[in-house]
C-alpha positions in Angstrom: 0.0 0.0 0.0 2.9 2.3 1.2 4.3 2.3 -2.6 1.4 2.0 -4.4 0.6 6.1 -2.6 3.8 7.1 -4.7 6.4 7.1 -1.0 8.8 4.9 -2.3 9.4 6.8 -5.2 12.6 8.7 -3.9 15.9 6.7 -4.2 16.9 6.0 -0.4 13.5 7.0 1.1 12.7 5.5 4.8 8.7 4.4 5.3 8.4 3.0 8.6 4.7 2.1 10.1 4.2 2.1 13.4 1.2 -0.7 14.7 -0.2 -2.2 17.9 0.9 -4.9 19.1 -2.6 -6.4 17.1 -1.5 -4.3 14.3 -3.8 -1.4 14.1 -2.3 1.1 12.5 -0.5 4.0 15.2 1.5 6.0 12.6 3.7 6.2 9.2 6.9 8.0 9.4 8.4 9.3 5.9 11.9 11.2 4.9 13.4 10.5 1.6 16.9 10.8 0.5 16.7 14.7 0.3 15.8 15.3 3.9 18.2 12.7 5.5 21.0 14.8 3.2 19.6 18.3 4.2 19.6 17.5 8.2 22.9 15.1 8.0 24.2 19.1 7.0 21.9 21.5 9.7 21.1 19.5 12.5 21.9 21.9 15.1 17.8 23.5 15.6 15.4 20.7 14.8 11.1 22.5 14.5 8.6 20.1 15.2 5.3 21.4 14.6 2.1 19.5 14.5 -1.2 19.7 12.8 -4.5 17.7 13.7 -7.2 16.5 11.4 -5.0 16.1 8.2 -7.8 13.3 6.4 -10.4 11.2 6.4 -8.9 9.2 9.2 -8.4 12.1 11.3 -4.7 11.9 11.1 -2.0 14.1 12.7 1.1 15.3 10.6 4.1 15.9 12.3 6.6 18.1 10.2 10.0 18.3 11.8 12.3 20.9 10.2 15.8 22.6 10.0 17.1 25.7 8.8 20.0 25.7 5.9 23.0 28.3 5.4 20.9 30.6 3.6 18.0 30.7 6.1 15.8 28.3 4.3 13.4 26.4 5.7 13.8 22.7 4.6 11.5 20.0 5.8 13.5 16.8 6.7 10.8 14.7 8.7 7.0 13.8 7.9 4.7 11.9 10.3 1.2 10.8 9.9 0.8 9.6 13.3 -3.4 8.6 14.3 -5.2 11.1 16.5 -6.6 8.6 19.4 -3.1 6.9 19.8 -0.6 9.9 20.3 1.2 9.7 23.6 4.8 10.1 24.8 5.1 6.1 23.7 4.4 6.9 20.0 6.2 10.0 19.7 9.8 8.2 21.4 8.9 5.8 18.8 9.3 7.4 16.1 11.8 9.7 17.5 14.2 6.5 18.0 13.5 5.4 14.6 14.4 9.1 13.4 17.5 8.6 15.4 18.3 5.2 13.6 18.0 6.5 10.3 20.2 9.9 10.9 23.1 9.3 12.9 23.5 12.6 13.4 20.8 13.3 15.3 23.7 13.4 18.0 24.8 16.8 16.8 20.9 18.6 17.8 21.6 21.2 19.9 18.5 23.1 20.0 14.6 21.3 19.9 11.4 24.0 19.5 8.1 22.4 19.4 5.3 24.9 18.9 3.0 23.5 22.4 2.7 22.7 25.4 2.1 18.9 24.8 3.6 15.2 25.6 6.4 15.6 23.0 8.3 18.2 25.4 9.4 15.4 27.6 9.7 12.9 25.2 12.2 15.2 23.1 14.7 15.9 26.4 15.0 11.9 26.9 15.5 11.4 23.5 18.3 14.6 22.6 19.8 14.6 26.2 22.0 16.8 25.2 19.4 19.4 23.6 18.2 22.0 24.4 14.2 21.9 24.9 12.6 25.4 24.3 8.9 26.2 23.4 7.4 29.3 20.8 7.1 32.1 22.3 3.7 32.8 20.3 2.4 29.7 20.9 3.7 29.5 25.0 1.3 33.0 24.8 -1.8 31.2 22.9 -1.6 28.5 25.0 -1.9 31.0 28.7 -4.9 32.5 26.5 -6.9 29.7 26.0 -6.0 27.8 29.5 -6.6 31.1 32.1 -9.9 31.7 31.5 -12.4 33.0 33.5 -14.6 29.4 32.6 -11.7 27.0 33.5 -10.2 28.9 36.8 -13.4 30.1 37.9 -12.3 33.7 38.1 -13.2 36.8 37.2 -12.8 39.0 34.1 -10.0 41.5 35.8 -8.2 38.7 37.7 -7.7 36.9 34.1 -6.9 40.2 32.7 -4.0 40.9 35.5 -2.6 37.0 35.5 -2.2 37.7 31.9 -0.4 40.7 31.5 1.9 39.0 34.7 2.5 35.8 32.8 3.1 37.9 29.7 6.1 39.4 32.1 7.4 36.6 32.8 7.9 35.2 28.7 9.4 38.1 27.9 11.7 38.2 31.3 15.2 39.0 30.6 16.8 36.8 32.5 16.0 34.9 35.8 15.9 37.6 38.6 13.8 39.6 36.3 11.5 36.5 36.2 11.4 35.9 39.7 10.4 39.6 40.6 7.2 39.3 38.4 6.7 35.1 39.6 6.9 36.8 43.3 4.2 39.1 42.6 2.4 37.4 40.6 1.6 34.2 43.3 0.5 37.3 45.8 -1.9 38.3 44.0 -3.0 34.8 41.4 -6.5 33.3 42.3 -5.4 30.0 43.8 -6.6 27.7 40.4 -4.4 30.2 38.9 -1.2 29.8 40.8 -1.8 25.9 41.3 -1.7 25.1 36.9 1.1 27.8 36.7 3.5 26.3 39.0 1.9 22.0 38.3 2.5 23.5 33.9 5.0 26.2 33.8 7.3 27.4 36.2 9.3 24.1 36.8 10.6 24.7 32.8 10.9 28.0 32.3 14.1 27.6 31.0 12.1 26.2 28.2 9.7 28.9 27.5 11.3 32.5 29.6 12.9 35.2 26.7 16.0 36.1 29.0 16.6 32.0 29.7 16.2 30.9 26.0 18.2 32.9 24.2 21.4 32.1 26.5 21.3 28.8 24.3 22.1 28.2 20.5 19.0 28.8 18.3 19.8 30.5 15.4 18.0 34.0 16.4 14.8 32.3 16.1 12.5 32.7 18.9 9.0 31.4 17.6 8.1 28.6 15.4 6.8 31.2 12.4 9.2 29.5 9.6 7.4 25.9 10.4 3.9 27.5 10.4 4.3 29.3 7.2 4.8 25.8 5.3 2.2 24.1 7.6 -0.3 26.8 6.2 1.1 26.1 2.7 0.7 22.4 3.1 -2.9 23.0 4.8 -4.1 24.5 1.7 -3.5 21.5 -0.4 -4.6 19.0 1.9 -8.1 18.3 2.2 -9.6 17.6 5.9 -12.2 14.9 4.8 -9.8 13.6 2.0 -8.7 10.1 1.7 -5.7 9.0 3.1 -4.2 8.2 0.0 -4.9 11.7 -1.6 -3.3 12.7 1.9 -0.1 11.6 1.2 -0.5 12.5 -3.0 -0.9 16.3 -1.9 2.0 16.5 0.4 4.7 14.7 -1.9 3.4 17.4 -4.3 3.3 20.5 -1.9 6.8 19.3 -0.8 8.5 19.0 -4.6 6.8 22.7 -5.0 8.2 23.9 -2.1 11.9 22.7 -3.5 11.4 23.8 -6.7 11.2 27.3 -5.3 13.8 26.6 -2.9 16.2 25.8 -6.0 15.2 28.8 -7.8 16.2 30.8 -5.1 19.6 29.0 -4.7 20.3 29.4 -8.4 19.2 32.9 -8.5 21.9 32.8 -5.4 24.8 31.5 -7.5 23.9 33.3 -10.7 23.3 36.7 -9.5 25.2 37.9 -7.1 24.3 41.4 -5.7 26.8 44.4 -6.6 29.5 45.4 -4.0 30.5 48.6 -3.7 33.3 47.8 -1.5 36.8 47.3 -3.0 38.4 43.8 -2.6 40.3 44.7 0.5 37.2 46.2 2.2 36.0 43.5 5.2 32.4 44.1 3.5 33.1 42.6 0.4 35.6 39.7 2.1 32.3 38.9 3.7 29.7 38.8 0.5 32.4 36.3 -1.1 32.4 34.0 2.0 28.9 34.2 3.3 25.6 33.5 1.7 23.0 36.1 1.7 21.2 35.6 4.7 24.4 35.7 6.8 25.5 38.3 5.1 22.7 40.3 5.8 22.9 39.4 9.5 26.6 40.5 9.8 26.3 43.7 7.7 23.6 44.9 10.4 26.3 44.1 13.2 28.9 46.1 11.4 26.4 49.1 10.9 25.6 48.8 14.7 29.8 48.7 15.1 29.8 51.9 13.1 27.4 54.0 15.6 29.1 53.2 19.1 31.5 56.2 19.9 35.4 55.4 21.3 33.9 56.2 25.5 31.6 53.0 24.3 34.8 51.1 23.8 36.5 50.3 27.1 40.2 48.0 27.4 40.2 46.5 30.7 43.7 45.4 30.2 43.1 41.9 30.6 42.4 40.7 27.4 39.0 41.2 27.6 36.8 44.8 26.2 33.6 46.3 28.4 31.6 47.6 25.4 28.2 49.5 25.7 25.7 48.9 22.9 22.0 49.3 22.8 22.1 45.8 23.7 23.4 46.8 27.3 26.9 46.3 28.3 28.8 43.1 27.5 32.4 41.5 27.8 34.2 40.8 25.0 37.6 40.2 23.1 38.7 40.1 19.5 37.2 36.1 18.9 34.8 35.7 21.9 32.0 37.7 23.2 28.8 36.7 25.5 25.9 38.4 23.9 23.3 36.7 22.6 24.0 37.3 18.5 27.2 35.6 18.6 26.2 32.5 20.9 22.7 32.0 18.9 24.1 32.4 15.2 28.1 31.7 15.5 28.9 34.9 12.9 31.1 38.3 14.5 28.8 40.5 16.4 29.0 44.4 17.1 31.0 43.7 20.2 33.7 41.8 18.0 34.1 43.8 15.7 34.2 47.0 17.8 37.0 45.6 19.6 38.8 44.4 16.5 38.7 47.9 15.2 40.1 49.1 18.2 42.6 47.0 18.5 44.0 47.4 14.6 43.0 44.1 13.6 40.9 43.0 10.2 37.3 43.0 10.9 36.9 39.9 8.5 37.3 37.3 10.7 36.2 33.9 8.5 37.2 31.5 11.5 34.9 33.3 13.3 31.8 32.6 10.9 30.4 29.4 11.1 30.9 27.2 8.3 27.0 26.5 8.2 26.5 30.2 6.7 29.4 30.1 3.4 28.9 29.7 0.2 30.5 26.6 0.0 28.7 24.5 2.3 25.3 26.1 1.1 26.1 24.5 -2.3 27.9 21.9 -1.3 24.2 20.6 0.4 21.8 21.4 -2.1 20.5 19.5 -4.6 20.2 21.5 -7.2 23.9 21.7 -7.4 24.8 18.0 -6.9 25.3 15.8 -10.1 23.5 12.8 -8.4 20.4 14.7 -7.5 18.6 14.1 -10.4 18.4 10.1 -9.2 16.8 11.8 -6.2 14.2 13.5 -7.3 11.2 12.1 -9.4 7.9 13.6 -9.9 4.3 12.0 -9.5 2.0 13.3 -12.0 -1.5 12.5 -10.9 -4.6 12.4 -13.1 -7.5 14.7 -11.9 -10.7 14.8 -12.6 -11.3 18.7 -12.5 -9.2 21.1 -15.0 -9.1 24.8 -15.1 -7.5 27.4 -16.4 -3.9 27.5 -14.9 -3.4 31.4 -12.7 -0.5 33.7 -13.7 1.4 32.0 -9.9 0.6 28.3 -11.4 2.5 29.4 -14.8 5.7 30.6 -12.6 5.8 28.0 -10.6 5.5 25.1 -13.9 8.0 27.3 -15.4 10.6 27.8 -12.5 10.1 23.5 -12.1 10.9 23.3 -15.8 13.8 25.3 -15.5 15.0 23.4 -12.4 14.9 20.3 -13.7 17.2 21.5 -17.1 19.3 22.6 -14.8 19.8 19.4 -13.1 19.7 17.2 -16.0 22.6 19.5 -17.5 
């Protein structure tokens, strides 16, 4: 059945079903040669988001997701796991079967998932070493819906005032901020209040709390908002009440569109490279040769920033180490090290750097400094577009339908831009 729906189609693909011990059907777990390639070269932040009611069957699908060099969003997990069997048995299920198939799923550093739900645990037994953290916009959502005046049995103003409190507390810089507004806010919490806060909430907030978060490695991103773009893209092709079979049709399809426009974007990358005005010996253009992009982009902001701190900002504590004020506050720092949250979260020179490598006469291109993730090299070096064996990789189902219209202006571009792709490749 599994190949008949098209799954197998991908040279190297994994298909694993998950059953009962009498064999009813618990979940089908899918990554084809593309994704194990993609997350063998960015496994550092692994996105799991999930998405109830996907067909007929009432199906979950479980997208798990990294982002590339070029700050890409590339799907390298799909689950279809059944609505009225999902608990923390399933889920380390098919997260040690994800583990089997990609080795280095030793090298996650960094897990979000988008709720408040039995996957949390199940993710910090199976990554150990990873960090667990939880979407800011969905930790918020979730405070909405639960601290209701219905479910706690308070009134209108008390919700409104635990709110705005627990709203403090995500957004808490660090963990004496957090524990001024947790003190006040168990004086004045309604008891129902207090009771699901500290049972749900406070015993992780290194999980969910701004300040606490951001000391780890996550890449700058803070909410899940690049994994619920493509959910909503995949949403729209996927019909609720559809079969389960037309299910799986529809997101093999919306996933091969979503690459297409991915390798339209990395050709355009390769082919066009933006004018520098910088001359060769000018750290700017150093940079736009080394970095893709997205990096680029991120490190030319940290150089403007360098460019508006005045020389008092700048202060050589003759120890090897710089005190530098920023808007950011002030930090500690030397020419190849410094403690705010830019360079710990995305690995590329920050303001403080660079400040201190101006004042100290050195080059403020600094390429061992800039991790390899975000160059050129390894960008191409991972995508398929640009590998000779990709094209064994990456068939296309053509289904039959029994409803033709005339294609939109955003259909042509996309049938043209897959046309073009696949010339590409085949050349």
């Amino acid at each position: 059945m599994v190949s008949e729906m098209g799954l197998m189609n991908f040279l190297g693909s994994s298909v694993h079903v998950i059953t009962t011990d009498d064999n009813i059907l618990q979940g089908l777990l899918y990554q084809d040669a593309e994704m194990k390639s993609l997350f063998k070269a960015f496994p550092e932040v692994l996105y799991v988001d999930i998405t109830y009611r996907t067909n007929d069957r009432q199906m979950t699908l479980c997208l798990l997701l990294v982002e590339d060099g070029n700050g890409e969003s590339e799907i390298v997990g799909v689950w279809l796991l059944c609505d009225d069997t999902i608990d923390s048995d399933v889920i380390k299920n098919a997260l040690s079967t994800f583990c089997t198939d990609n080795p280095d799923c030793s090298r996650v550093r960094y897990v979000m998932v988008d709720k408040d739900l039995v996957e949390r645990e199940t993710f910090s037994a199976v990554f150990p070493d990873a960090a667990i953290y939880m979407c800011f916009f969905h930790v918020l959502r979730t405070f909405r819906r639960e601290v209701t005046t219905d479910k706690m049995s308070i009134t209108t103003s008390q919700r409104d005032g635990c709110l705005e409190m627990l709203q403090q507390m995500v957004h808490a810089s660090s963990e004496d901020s957090y524990m001024q507004v947790y003190i006040d806010f168990m004086a004045v919490a309604p008891t129902s209040v207090a009771e699901y806060f500290n049972h749900n909430w406070h015993g992780v907030r290194e999980q969910w709390v701004r300040g606490l978060v951001s000391q780890q490695a996550s890449l700058g991103n803070a909410t899940n908002n690049r994994l619920d773009s493509i959910s909503q893209k995949l949403k729209a092709v996927i019909t609720p009440n559809g079969t389960f079979a037309s299910c799986v049709t529809s997101l093999r399809t919306a996933i091969e569109s979503l690459r297409v426009e991915r390798d339209h974007r990395a050709i355009t990358m390769v082919q066009k490279r933006a004018v520098c005005s910088h001359p060769a010996s000018d750290p700017c253009y150093e940079y736009a040769q080394l970095l893709t992009p997205y990096a680029l982009e991120l490190i030319s902001k940290q150089m403007s920033k360098m460019q508006l701190m005045q020389s008092a900002d700048i202060v050589d504590e003759a120890d090897g180490t710089w005190s530098i004020r920023s808007t950011s506050g002030v930090v500690t720092a030397t020419a190849d090290v410094c403690q705010c949250v830019f360079f710990t979260n995305i690995g590329l020179p920050c303001q403080h750097i660079l400040a201190v490598r101006k004042a100290s006469g050195l080059s403020l291109f600094a390429e061992d400094l800039c991790a390899v993730r975000w160059t050129r090299y390894y960008y191409q070096s991972s995508q398929r577009v640009f590998l000779t064996t990709s094209s064994t990789a990456t068939s296309t189902t053509v289904s039959d339908t029994t409803h033709c219209s005339t294609l939109t202006q955003g259909e042509k571009r996309r049938q043209a831009l897959m046309v073009r792709s696949v010339v590409y490749i085949t050349l």
